[in-house]
C-alpha positions in Angstrom: 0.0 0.0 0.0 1.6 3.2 -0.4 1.7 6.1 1.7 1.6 9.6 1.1 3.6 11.8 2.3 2.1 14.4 4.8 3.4 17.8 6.0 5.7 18.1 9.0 7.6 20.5 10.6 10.4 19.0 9.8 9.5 20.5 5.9 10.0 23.9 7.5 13.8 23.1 8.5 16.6 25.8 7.0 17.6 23.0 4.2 14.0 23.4 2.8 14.6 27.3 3.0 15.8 27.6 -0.5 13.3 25.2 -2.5 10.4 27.1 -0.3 11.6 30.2 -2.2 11.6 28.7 -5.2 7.8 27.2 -4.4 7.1 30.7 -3.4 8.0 32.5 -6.9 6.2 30.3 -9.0 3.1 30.6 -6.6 3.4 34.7 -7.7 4.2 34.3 -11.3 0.9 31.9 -11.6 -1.0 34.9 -10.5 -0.3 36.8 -13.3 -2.6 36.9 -16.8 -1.9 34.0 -18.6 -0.8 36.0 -21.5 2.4 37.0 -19.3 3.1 33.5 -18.3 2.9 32.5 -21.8 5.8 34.8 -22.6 7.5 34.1 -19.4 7.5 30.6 -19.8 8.0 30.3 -23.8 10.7 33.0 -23.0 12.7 30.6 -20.1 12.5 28.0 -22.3 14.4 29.0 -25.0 17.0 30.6 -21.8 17.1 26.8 -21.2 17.9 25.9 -25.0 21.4 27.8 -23.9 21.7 26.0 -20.7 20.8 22.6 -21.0 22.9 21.8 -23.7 23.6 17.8 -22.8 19.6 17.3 -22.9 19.0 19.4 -26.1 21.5 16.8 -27.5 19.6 14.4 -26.5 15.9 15.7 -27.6 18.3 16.2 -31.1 18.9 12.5 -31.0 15.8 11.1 -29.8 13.9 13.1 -33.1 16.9 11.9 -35.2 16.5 8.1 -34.1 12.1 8.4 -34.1 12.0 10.7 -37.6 14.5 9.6 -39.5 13.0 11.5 -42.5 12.7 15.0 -40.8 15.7 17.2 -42.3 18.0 19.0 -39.9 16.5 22.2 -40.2 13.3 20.8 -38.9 14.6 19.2 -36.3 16.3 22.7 -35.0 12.7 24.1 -35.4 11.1 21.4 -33.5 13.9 21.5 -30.7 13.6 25.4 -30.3 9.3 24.5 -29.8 10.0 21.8 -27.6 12.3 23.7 -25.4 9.4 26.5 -25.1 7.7 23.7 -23.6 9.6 23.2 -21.5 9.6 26.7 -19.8 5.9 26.6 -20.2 5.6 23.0 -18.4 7.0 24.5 -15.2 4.1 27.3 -15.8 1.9 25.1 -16.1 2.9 22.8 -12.8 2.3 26.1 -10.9 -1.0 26.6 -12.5 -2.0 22.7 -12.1 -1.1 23.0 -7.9 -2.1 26.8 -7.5 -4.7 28.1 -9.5 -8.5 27.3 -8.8 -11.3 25.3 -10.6 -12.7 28.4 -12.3 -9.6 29.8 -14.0 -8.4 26.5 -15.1 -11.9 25.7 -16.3 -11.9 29.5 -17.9 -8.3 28.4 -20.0 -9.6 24.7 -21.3 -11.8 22.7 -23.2 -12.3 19.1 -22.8 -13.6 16.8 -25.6 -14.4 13.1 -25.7 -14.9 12.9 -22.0 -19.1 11.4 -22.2 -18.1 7.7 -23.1 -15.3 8.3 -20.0 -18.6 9.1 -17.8 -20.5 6.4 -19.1 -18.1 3.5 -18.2 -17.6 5.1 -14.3 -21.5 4.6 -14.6 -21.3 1.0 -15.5 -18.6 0.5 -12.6 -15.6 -0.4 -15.0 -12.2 0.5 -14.8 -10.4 2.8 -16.8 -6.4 2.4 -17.3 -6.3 6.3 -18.2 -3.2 7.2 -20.8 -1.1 9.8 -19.7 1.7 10.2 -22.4 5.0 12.1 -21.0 3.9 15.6 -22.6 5.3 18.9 -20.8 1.4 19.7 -20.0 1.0 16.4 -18.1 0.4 18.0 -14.5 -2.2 20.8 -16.0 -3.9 18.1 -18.2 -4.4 15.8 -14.9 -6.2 18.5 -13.2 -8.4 19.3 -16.0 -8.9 15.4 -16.4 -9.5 15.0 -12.4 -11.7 18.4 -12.5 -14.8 16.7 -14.3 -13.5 12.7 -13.9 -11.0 12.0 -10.9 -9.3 8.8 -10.4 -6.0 8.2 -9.1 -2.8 9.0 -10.3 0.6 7.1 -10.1 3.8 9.0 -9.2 7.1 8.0 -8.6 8.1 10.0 -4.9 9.8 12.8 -5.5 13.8 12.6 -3.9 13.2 16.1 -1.7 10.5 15.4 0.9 9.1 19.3 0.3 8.7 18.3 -3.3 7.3 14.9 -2.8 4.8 16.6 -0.3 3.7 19.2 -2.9 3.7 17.0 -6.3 1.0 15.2 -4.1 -1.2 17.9 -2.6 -1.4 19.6 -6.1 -2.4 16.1 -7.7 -5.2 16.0 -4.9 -6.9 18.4 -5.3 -8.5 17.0 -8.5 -7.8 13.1 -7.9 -9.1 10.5 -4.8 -5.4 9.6 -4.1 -2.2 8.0 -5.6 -0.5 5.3 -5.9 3.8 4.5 -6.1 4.1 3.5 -9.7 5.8 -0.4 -8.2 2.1 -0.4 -6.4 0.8 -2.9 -9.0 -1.7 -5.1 -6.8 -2.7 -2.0 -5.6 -3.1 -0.5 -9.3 -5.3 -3.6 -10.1 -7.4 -3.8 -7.3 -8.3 0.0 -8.1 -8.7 -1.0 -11.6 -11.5 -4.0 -10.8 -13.4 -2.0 -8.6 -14.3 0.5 -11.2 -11.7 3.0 -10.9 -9.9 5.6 -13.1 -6.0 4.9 -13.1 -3.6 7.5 -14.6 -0.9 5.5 -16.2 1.9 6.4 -18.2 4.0 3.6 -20.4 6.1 5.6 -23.2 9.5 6.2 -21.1 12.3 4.0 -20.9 12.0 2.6 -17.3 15.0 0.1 -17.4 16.0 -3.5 -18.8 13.6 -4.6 -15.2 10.0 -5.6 -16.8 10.4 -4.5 -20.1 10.3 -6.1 -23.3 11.8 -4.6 -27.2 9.4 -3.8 -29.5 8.7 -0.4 -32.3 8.5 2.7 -31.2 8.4 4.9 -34.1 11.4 4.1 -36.3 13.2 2.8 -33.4 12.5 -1.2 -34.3 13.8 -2.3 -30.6 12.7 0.4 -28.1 12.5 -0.9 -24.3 8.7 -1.2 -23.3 7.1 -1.4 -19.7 5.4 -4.9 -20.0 3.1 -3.4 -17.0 0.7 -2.8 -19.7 0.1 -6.4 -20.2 -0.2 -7.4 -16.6 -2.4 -4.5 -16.0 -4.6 -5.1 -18.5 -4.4 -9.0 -18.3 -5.4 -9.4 -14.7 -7.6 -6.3 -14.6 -9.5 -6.0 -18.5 -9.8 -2.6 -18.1 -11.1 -0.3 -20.7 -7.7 1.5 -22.2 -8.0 5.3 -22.4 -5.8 7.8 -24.3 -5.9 11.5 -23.4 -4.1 14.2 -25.0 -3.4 17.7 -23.0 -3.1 19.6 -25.8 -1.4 23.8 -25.3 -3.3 26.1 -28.2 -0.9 28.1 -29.9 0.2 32.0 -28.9 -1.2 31.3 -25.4 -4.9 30.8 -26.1 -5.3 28.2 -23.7 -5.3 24.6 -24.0 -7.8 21.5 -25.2 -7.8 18.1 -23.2 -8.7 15.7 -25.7 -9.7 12.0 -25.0 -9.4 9.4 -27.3 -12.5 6.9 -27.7 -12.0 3.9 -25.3 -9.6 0.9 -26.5 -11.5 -2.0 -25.1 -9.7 -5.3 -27.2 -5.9 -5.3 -26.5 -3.7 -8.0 -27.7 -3.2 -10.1 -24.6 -1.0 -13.2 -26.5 2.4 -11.5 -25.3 3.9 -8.5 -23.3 5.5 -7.9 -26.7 1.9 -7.9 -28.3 0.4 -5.8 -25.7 3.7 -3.8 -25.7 3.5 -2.8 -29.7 0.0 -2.0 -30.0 0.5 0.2 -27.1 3.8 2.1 -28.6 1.2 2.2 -32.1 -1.9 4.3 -29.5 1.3 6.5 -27.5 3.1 7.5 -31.1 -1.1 8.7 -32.4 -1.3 10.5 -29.5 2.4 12.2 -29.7 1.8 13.3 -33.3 -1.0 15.4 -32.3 1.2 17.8 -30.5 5.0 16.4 -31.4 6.6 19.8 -30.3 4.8 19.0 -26.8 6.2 16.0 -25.9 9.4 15.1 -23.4 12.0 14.8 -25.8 14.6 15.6 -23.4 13.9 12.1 -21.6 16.6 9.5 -22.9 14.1 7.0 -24.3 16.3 4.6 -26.1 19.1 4.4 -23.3 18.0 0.5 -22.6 19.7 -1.7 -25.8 19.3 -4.8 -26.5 22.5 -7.1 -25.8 24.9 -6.5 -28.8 23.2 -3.2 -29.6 26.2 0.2 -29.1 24.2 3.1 -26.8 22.3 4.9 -28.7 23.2 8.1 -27.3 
């Protein structure tokens, strides 16, 4: 079972003093218009094109090894957009933990979400996809906001952060779960429940299997997706958190429910899975967590990759 964390004093020590500031600034740059923390946050971003040089090389790579096709100039362009996202997604884990129902409601749409609402009806449980964009922690909240379930996290290393990632995430889902909870994940998942699961990174050679992940023919897979869904036949649903262009606002888009996975293999289940993460990707490619090192588990023979 996993326990959350819950504040102390002890998160108040001197140690803390310097994250708490930190906390504090992005708690007072969420209260501006959002047309400010657009530029503020497109604007750090590219600031962070300049300073994170050993993960732009590796968003460079990861778009080299997925597209293949896409020239270099396009991969610069694509780069310099996802970097923007990457200022913005620290905007917009301020605005996910901080701001209230109605001005998150007032910045987002949601589409798709009736046949969601129809299967929490009929008590069936809902594997929820969460693909590694930059928007994830807003998209959650607007998710949770009309639909909660329960998310799974991976505790943060600082206690202050671990304490805050999880009292943002509450306030628009029932409670979370560590992402080695598995029994826990499928008991939630028979009883009817929504959980937020996210499969596309590279999680280690532990559990996972090599199958396609866009033009990468042997990407490392979770095979959690098969045991979840074997032992649990939950209803498979993507969602897409999708940030409008020149700071209009966002769209939360959910995909209709995926109800017959391939169940032969965890290489089956792990494929079709990689196909439904890569149709979700392409709808907002410059949005996605190319900085992650997604190819750095080989198979045996295979040189690194990066």
């Amino acid at each position: 079972m996993t326990h959350l964390p819950k504040f102390s004093a002890a998160l108040l020590h001197p140690r803390h003093w310097l994250t708490w500031i930190g906390i504090g600034a992005l708690w007072l740059i969420v209260q501006l218009p959002y047309s400010v923390i657009y530029r503020l946050g497109t604007g750090l971003g590219r600031l962070s094109l300049l300073l994170m040089k050993r993960r732009a090389e590796i968003a460079y790579r990861n778009l080299e090894l997925c597209f293949p096709q896409m020239s270099a100039a396009q991969r610069h362009e694509m780069v310099v957009k996802n970097f923007e996202s990457v200022g913005m997604g620290l905007m917009e884990t301020g605005m996910a933990w901080f701001w209230s129902n109605r001005r998150v409601a007032r910045w987002s749409q949601t589409q798709g979400i009736a046949p969601v609402k129809a299967l929490l009806e009929q008590q069936q449980g809902i594997l929820l996809i969460g693909v590694h964009f930059l928007t994830l922690e807003l998209g959650a909240r607007i998710f949770g906001m009309s639909t909660p379930g329960i998310g799974v996290y991976r505790p943060n290393d600082n206690p202050l952060l671990d304490w805050l990632q999880t009292w943002g995430r509450l306030r628009s889902n029932k409670t979370m779960l560590d992402r080695k909870d598995l029994k826990g994940m499928i008991r939630a998942l028979k009883s009817g429940e929504i959980i937020w699961y996210a499969p596309d990174h590279d999680y280690g050679p532990r559990n996972s299997v090599f199958v396609p992940f866009f033009a990468v023919e042997q990407a490392a897979t979770t095979s959690g997706t098969w045991m979840l869904e074997k032992m649990s036949k939950a209803h498979v649903v993507p969602f897409v958190p999708r940030r409008k262009p020149d700071g209009q606002g966002y769209d939360l888009i959910v995909l209709p429910p995926e109800d017959n996975p391939p169940l032969e293999s965890a290489e089956a289940t792990a494929a079709w899975m990689n196909k439904i993460v890569e149709k979700c990707i392409l709808m907002a490619p410059e949005q996605y967590m190319w900085l992650h090192r997604r190819f750095k588990t080989c198979p045996d023979g295979v040189p690194s990759r990066y």
